[in-house]
N, C-alpha and C positions, 0 to 999 in steps of 0.2 A: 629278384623274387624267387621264392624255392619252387619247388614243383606244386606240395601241396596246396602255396600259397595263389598259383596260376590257376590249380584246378580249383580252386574256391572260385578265383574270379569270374572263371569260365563260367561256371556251374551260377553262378549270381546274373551275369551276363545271360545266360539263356532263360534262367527264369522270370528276369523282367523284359524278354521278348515276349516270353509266351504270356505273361501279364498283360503287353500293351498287343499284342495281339488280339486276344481274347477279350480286350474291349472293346473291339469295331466287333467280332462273332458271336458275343455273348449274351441275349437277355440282363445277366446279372448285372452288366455295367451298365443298366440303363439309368441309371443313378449309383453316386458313387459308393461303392458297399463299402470302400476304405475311407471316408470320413469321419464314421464313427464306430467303436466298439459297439452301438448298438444295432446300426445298419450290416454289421460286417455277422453278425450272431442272428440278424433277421435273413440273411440272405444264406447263408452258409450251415446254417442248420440243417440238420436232418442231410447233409453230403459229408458226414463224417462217417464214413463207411467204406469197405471198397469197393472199387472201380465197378467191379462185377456183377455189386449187389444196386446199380443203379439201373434205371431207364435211360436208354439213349439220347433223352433232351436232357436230361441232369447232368451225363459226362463234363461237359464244355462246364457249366458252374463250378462242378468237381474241380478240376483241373485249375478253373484259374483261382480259387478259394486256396485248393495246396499249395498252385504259384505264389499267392501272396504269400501265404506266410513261410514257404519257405525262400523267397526273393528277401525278404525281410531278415530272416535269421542267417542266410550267406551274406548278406549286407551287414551285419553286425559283426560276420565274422571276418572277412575280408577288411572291414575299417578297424576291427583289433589288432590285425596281424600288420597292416600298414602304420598303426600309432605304436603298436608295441617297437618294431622296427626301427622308428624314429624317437625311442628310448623315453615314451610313455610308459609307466608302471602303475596304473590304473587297470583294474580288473575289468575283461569284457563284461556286459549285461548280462550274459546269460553261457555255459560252457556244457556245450552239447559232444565234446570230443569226448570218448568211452564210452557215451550214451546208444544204443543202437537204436534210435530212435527212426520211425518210417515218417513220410509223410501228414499221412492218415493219423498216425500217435499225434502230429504236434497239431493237426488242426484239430481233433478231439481236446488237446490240452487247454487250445486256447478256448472254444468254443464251451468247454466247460469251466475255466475260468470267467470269462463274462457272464453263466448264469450264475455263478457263486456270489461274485461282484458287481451287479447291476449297476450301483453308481462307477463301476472305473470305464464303465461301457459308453458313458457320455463322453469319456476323450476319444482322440483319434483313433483307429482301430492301429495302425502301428504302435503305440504306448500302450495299448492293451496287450496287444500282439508279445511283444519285448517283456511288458508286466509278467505276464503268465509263465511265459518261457522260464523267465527268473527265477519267479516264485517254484518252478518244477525243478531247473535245475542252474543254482546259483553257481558261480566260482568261489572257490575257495582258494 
């Protein structure tokens, strides 16, 4: 595995700690906000902002809302870079590399995709999640 392709998985690895961590810490997981694109856009609304400009009971939602969705898009990118390696030539779902994209950018992207698209908000919030990303920034 190259470097980059460690420091993805690193970097995916700690996001889905801090994901299942902040489900025993968090109000938000008291139901599962990743079941649906619509629970995930009722829960995660209005935390597309920064860190700064929260209350200090918002943070922890903050935090695991970015963790998802960026647990999610290291996870898409980590399983391209392991299928591409094993001489799949299928394009990943979504190519965030050249993009300077923060955090805060990708949960605004999705969070405004599912209001665009209310019915794609009745699937998983992961399929919404991947949906949007796409739709923002496809491979070519």
């Amino acid at each position: 595995m190259t470097d980059h392709g460690f420091a993805s998985s690193a970097r995916a690895a700690v996001a889905l700690f801090i994901l299942w961590m902040f489900s025993f810490a968090s109000p938000l997981f008291s139901s599962e906000f990743y079941d649906s694109g619509t629970e995930f856009l009722k829960r995660c609304s209005g935390l597309d902002v920064s860190d700064k400009q929260l209350a200090n009971q918002h943070k922890a939602d903050h935090m695991a809302c970015n963790a998802y969705v960026e647990g999610l898009s290291d996870g898409v990118a980590v399983q391209h870079i392991w299928s591409k390696s094993h001489g799949d030539k299928v394009p990943a779902d979504f190519c965030l590399v050249g993009h300077n994209v923060s955090r805060a950018d990708k949960l605004s992207i999705v969070l405004q995709y599912l209001r665009d698209y209310p019915e794609r908000a009745q699937l998983r919030a992961a399929i919404a999640v991947s949906e949007a990303l796409h739709e923002r920034f496809p491979c070519h």
